[in-house]
N, C-alpha and C positions, 0 to 999 in steps of 0.2 A: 470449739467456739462456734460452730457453724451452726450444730443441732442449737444451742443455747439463743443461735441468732434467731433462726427459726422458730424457737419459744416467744423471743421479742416482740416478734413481729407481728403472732397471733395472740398477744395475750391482752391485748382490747376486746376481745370476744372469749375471753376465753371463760366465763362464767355463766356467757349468756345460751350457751352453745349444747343445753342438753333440756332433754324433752323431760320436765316433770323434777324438778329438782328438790330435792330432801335435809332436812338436818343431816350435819356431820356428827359424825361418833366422838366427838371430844366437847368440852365446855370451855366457854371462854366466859372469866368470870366477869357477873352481870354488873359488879361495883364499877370495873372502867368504862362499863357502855353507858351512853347516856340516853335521856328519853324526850321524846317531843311529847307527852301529854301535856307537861306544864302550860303549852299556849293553846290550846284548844280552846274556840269559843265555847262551843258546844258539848254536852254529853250523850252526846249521839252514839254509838256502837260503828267501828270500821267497817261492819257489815256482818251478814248470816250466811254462813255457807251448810247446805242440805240441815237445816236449823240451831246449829252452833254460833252459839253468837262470836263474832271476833271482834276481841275488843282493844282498846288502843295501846293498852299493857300488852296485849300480846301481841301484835302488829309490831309495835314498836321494838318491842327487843329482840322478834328474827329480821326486823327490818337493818338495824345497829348490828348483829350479830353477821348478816351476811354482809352488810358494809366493809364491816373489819376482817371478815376473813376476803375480802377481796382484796381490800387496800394490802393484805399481806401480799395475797398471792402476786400481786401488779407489781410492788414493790420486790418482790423474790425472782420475777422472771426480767425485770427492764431495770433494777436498781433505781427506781426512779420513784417520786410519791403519785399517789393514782392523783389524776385530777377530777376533782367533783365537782365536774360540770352539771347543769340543767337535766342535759341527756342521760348521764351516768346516775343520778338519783334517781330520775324515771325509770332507768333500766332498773336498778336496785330493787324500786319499788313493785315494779308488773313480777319482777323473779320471787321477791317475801308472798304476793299475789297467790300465784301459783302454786308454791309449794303451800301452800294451806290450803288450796283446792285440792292438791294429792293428798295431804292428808286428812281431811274429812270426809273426801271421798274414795278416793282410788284405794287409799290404802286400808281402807275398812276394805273394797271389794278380794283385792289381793289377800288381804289373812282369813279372807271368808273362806276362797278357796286355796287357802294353803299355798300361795305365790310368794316362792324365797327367795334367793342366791347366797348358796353354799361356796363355804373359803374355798374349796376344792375349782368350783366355778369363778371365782373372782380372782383367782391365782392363773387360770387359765386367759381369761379376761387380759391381765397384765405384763403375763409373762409367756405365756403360753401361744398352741399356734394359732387360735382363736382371736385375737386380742380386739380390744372393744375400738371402736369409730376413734375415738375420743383419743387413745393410748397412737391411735394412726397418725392421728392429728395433728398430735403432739412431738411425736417422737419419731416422725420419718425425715431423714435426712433428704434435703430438694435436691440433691446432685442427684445421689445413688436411687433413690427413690424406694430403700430399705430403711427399717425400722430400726433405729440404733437401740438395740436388746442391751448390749454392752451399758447404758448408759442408764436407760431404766433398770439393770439389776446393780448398778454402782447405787443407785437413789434407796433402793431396796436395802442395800445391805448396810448405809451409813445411815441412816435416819433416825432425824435429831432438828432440834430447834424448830425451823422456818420450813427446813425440807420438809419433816414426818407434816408437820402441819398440813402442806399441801400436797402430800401425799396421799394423806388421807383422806381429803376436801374431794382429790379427783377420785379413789374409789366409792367412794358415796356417791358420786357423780354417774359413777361405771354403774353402780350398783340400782339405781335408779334408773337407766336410760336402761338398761336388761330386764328390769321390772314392766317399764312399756310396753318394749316391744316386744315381749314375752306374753303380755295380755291381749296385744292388739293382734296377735296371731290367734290367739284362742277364742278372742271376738268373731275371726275373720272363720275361724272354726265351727263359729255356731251355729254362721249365715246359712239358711238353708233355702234355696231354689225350684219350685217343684217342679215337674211337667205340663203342668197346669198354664203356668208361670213360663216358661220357655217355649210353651206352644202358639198360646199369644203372641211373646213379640213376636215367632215367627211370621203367621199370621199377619201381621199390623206391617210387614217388611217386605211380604210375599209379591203383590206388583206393585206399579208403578201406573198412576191414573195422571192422564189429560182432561182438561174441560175448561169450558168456554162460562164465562159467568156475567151476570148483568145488578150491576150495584145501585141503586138508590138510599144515597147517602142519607142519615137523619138529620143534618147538616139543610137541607132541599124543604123540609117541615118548620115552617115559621114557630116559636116557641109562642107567638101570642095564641096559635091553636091549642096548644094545649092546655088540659085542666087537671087538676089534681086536689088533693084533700091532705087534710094534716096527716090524717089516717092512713093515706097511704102509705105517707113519709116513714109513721112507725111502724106500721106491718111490716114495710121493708127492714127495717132496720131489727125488730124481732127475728127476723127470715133469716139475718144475716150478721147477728154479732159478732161472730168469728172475724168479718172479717176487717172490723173496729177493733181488733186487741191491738195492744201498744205496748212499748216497752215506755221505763220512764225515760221523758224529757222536754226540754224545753223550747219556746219560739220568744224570740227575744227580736226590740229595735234597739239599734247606736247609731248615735256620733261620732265619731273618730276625730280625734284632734293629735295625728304622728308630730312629731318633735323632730324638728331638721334645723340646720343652724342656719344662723340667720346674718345678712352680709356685713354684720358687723363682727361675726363670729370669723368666718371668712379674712378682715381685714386685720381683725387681731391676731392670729397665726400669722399672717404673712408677714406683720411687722416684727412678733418672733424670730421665722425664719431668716427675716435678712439680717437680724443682731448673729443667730448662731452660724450665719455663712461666714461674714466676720470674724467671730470668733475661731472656727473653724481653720479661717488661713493662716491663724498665727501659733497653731498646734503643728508641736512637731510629727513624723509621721508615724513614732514611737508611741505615743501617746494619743493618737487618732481613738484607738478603739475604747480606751478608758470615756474621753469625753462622748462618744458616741454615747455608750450606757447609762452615760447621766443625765442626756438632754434627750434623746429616739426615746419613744412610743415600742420603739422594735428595739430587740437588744443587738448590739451585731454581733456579726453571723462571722466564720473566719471559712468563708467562701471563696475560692475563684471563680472567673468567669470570663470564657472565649467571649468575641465577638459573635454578637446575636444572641447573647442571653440577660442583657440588662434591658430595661424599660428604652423604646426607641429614643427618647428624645434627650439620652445621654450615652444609649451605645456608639452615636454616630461620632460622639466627636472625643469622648473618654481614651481611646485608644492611639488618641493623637497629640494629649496630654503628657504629664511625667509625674512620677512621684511626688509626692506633696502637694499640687494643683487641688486646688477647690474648683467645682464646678459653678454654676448658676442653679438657685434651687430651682424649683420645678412643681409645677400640679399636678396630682393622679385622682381623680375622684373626690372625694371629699380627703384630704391629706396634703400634706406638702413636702417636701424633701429635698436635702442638700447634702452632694456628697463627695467627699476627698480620696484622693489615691494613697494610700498606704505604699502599694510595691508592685509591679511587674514583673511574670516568671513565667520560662517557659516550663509550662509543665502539661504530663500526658493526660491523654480522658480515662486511661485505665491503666493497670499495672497486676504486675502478677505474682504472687510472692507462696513462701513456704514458711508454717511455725511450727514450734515445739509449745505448747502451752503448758507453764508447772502452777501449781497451785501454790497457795501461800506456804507452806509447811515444807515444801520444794526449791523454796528460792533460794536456798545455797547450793544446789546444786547447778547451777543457772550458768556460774561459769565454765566449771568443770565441764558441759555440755560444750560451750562454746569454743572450748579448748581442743576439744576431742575435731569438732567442726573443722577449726582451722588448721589441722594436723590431718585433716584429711576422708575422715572418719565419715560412714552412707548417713546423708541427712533425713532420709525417709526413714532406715532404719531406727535410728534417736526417736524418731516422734511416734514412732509405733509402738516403741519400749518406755518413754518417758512423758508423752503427751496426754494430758486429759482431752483433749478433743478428738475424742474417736470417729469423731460427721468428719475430717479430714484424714483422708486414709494415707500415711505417709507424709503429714502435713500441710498436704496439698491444698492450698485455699483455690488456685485456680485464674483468672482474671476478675478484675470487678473494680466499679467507679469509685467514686471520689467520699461520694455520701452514705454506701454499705457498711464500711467499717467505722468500730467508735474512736471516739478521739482519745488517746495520742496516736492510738495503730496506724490509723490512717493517713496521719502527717508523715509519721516517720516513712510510710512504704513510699508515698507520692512526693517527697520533699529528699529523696536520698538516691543515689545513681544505682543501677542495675548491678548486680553483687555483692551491695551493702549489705554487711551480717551486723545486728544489732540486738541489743535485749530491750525490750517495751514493757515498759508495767501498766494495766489497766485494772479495770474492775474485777474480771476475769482472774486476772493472777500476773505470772511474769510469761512475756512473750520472749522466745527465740527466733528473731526474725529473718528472714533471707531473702532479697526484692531477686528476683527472676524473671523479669519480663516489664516493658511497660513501653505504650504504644498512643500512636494519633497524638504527637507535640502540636501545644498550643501556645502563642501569647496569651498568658492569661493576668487579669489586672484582680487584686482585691479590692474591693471600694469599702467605703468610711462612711453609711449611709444616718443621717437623721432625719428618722420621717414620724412625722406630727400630725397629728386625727385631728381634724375639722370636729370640734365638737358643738355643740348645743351648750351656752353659758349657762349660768344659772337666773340671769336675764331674760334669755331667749326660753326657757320654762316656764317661768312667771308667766310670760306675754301666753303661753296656750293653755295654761292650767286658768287664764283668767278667763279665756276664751269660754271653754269647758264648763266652767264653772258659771259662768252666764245663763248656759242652757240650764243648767240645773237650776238653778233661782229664777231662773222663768217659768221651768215647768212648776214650781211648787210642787213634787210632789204628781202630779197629774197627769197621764198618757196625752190627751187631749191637747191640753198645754203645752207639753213635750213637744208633740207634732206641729201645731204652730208656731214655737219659735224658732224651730229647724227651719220651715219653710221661709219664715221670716228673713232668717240671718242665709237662707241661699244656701244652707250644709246639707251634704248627700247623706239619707239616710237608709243604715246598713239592715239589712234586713236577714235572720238564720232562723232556720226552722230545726225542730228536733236534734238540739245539742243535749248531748248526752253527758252525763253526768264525770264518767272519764275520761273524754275530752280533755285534752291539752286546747287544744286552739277552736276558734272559732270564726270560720270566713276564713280572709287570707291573713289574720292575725292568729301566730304561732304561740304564743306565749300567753295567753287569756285567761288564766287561773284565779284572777279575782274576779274577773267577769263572771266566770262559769259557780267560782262560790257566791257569789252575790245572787243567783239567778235561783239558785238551790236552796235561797233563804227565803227570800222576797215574796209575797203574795202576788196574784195576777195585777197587772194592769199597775203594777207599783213601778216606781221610776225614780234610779238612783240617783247618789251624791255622785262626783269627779273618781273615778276608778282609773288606776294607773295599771296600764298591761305592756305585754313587749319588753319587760325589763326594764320598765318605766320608761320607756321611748313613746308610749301613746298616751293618748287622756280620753278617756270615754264619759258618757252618760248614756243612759241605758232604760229602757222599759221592758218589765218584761208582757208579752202578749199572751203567752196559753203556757199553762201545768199540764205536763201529760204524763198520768200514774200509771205505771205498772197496772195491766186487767184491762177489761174491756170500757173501751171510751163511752161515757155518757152521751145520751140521744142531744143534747143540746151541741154537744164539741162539734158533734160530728154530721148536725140538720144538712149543714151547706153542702157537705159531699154526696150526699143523697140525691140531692134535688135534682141534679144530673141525671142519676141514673134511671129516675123516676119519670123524669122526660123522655128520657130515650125511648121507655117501656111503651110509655102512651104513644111514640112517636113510630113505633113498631108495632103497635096495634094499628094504628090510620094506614104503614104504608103495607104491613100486608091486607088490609082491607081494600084499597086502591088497586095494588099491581093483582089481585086476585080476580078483581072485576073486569081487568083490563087483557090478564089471561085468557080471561074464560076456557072456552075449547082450543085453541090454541096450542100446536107441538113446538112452533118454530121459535126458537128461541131468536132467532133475528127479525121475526115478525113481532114479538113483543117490544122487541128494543122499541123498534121505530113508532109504537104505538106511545111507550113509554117516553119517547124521545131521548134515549140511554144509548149506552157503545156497550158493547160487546166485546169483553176482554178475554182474550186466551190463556192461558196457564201452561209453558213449555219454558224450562224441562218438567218434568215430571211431578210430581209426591207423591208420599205415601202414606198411610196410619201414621208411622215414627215422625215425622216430619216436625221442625219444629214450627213451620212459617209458612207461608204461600209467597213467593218471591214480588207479586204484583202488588201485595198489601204491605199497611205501614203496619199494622196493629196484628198482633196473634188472632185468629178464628178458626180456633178449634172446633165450633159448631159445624161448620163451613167445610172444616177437613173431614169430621166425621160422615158427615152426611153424605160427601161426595165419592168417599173412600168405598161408602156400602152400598153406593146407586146402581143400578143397572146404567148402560151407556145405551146411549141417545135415546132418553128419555127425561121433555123437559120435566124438572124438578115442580114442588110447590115451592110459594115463598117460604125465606127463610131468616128468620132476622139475627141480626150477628152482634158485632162490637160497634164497627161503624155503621152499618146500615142493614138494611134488608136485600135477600139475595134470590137470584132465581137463576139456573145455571144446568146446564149436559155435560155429563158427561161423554168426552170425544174421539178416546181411547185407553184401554187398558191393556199393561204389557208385563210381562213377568220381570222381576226383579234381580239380574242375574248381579245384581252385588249385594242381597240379602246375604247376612251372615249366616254360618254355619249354628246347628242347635248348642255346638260345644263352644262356641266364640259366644253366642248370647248368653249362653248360663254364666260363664266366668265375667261377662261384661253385666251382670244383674248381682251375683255374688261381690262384684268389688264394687257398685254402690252404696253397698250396706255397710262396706269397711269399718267402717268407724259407728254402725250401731250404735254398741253399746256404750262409749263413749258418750256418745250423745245424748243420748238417752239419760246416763247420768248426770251427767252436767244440767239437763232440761227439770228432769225429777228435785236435782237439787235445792232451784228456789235460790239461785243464789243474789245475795244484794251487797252491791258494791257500795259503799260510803266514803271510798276513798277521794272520790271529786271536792267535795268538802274541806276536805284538810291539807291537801297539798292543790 
């Protein structure tokens, strides 16, 4: 039971958890899956990956396909059904994602070059003394911090149903995650480092320069000096396309209209809650937890709890109550609560016990064991010869609290005195129980809690969607419009630049999915109807402000960013013409200052070539490093104009660099840059386009 608990506990991740995930080797027939194209607006394509179009037929049914082999696997490790949460179809979603990335790419590269794993290797993997991450994962017992082999070759040898199923799901998993990083060594193989290349960085690492510098910010250059032409703007901008490429996405304004309840929402619960405190007192304390279920928000829980672990403003006085008492409800946030005592007991904070765990096919033997038990018989021996839970060696569970084990196990160990021998049936099978220890007595009380969500009526909707929808009828339709009735009505407006198209949220709203598909329909400068996002807790209206396509941005998008840099250039022309006149013959670098009327800033500690920054500046000036890295010392510089400003600076000393790395430490540190190559490269070459933002 232990290993199995340990299954439990990771098996929320347990799908998402391997690099590059693949079809499984078996079919699940496509008649029970079902499909989301039916509601598709569009017929758009999911996207292209390295030019295969992915289409919604296919998306769709490894998307349902790895769904249902999850909800298996969820449901075979925790007995429980998965819940398909927000999160958990996201996840579902990025994992269908990806393996269609390995397969249109990766796995064309792998059969290019003959990249397998042999059963001989996948047996080794599983069983063997190699065994993959995954098989550690899963299968190491947390006491002993060994691999329970015993249990993985029990799975091995009976497989069938639900098991083979996920048995097989995790070799394909193995199988996959060996394929990785089986390539990404042979990537890392390829990288090759020359002397060339290693003598450089040496070089660029070898000392270590001081120097003293004098800044004349472009900031100091009025802008009404400067002149410029349209033509410059695009000669720049031809100079420098590169560095206008864009990936797609969007610049979008809103409105926000969040939905909070309103003090009549507020007044309506509390007049609830004093009917169920009411009602409350005249429940017997048998019958506490039935009515809880039927009136709480929360289902109850069959919890105790010392003092100090309930909400303060009923720990204080609950404890000086009695069975039956109802308390005074009470506020927590948006919620309300009222709660009764069911029962007082003293009971431990933990307990220590021993099982025999039989399986169903076993449970006539259940007595017979117990028999043997009370006649005297080694109880470790029993669980060692009769026990499915091999993670307890000798049946030893060990100590442990209140909430580790499942219910009824855990009732029976913490609810029955120290020697109590018992059988327990759970999901598991049939337990042989033996409590052996149990320690730290408390008064501990159960409470009877109904507690009620302040919600938003269907009233208190109305009133923001009316809101909302004002803007929208005022804008018509029109940015322009839009922006003055914002300012009109006094509403702050939101502003996001370059949301991308897979994007879940946008700003500090998490849940924007209609947002972001509306954005990805709309033409520029259009301005939506009332969009409801946050799980319908918000109301938006929306404009959107700029398209940005995949490639390089048009001279128009991108006039405004230029213009900047255009000034600067002229502004770098005026001041190395200035401080050069003002140099003239001049060594001393603090005699320019004061002509300049400039400070004179030092640069200590040190840098070097490698360096990524000047410690004195806000902005990178690589030109600035360069130049000063090659200078001879104490000899003033000419100007030199940079990012912020124009510079003129000595160097003040140069010292050898006794923490320069070794030439064997810099090849390995140039060689593990490239790690991922070829990865990259693939993925870059691909062209891949995502459409997924669209539809979900």
């Amino acid at each position: 039971m232990a290993t199995l608990e340990t299954l439990r506990k990771k098996a929320g991740v347990f799908i998402s958890a391997v690099i590059g995930l693949a079809l499984l080797a078996f079919i699940i027939n496509a008649d029970t899956l079902t499909t989301a194209r039916a509601i598709f607006s569009s017929d758009d394509d999911m996207g292209k990956i390295d030019g295969n179009t992915v289409s919604h037929e296919e998306f769709d049914n490894l998307l349902n396909y790895n769904t249902e082999i999850e909800k298996l696997t969820y449901n075979l490790l925790t007995r429980q059904d998965l819940p398909m949460t927000d999160e958990t179809n996201e996840r579902l979603r990025n994992i269908t994602w990806q393996e269609l990335i390995f397969k249109y790419i990766f796995h064309k590269e792998y059969d290019k070059i003959g990249l397998s794993v042999s059963e001989a290797e996948l047996t080794d993997l599983t069983l063997g003394a190699n065994v993959s991450p995954l098989i550690q994962q899963y299968f190491t017992n947390p006491e002993t911090g060994d691999i329970d082999r015993a249990l993985i070759s029990n799975i091995v040898q009976n497989l069938d149903g639900d098991i083979k199923v996920f048995w097989i799901d995790l070799e394909q998993k193995i199988k996959e995650q060996q394929l990785s990083s089986r390539y990404l060594q042979l990537d890392s193989k390829s990288t090759y480092v020359n002397s060339l290349e290693v003598e450089h960085a040496l070089e660029s690492e070898k000392n270590n320069v001081e120097f003293s510098y004098i800044l004349k910010d472009y900031a100091s250059v009025a802008d009404s000096l400067i002149r410029y032409k349209e033509s410059d703007l695009k000669d720049y901008y031809n100079k420098h396309k590169l560095e206008y490429k864009e990936t797609r996405s969007r610049d979008v304004e809103f409105v926000a209209f969040t939905v909070t309840p309103s003090p009549n929402d507020y007044e309506r619960v509390m007049y609830k809650m004093e009917n169920l405190q009411k009602q409350l007192d005249t429940i017997p304390t048998d019958k506490m937890s039935m009515f809880v279920n039927m009136n709480s928000d929360v289902p109850f829980g069959k919890t105790y709890y010392k003092k100090g672990q309930l909400p303060a403003v009923i720990d204080s006085v609950i404890f000086n109550k009695n069975a039956g008492d109802v308390l005074p409800y009470y506020q927590e946030g948006d919620s309300y609560s009222v709660t009764g005592i069911v029962e007082f007991k003293n009971l431990p904070d933990s307990v220590k016990a021993e099982h025999i765990l039989l399986s169903q096919a076993d449970f006539g033997k259940a007595d017979s064991i117990m028999n043997l038990i009370k006649s005297g018989a080694n109880f470790a021996e029993l669980a060692n010869q009769f026990s499915t839970d091999k993670g307890a060696a000798g049946g030893d569970l060990g100590w442990f609290d209140y909430d580790r084990m499942v219910s009824p196990f855990r009732d029976s160990c913490f609810f029955n005195p120290v020697g109590k021998l018992m059988q327990v049936v759970t999901n598991y099978g049939v337990h042989i129980v033996r409590i052996t220890g149990a320690k730290d007595y408390h008064n501990k009380v159960l409470p009877a809690t109904i507690k009620k969500n302040i919600l938003p009526s269907k009233e208190t909707y109305q009133n923001y969607f009316a809101q909302a929808n004002k803007i929208a009828a005022l804008s018509e339709g029109n940015i322009e419009k839009f922006r003055e009735a914002c300012t009109a009505e006094g509403l702050q407006l939101h502003k996001e630049q370059n949301v991308a198209l897979d994007s879940k949220f946008v700003g500090q709203f998490r849940n924007a999915s209609n947002l972001i598909h509306w954005m990805y329909r709309a033409d520029e400068k259009d301005v939506s109807g009332v969009l409801e996002i946050d799980n319908r807790s918000t109301y938006i209206v929306a404009a959107l402000t700029n398209i940005k396509n995949a490639g390089i941005a048009p001279f128009a998008k991108v006039r405004s960013q230029i213009i900047p840099k255009i000034v600067a250039a002229k502004k770098a022309e005026y001041l190395v013409s200035e401080i050069s006149k003002t140099k003239g013959d001049l060594t001393s670098i603090d005699e320019v200052a004061a002509k300049l009327n400039s400070t004179v800033t030092s640069v200590s500690p040190a840098v070097n070539f490698s360096s990524s920054f000047i410690p004195t500046l806000r902005l990178p000036e690589y030109k600035l490093l360069g130049a000063v890295y090659s200078a001879p010392a104490n000899r003033l510089s000419e100007p030199l104009a940079g990012e912020s400003g124009v510079y003129l600076f000595t160097v003040t000393n140069v010292t050898e660099n006794v923490q320069a790395q070794t030439p064997e430490a810099i090849k390995s540190r140039l060689e593990s840059s490239n790690y991922y190559g070829s990865y990259s490269a693939l993925i870059e070459k691909a062209n891949i386009i995502d459409n997924r933002g669209k539809f979900y």
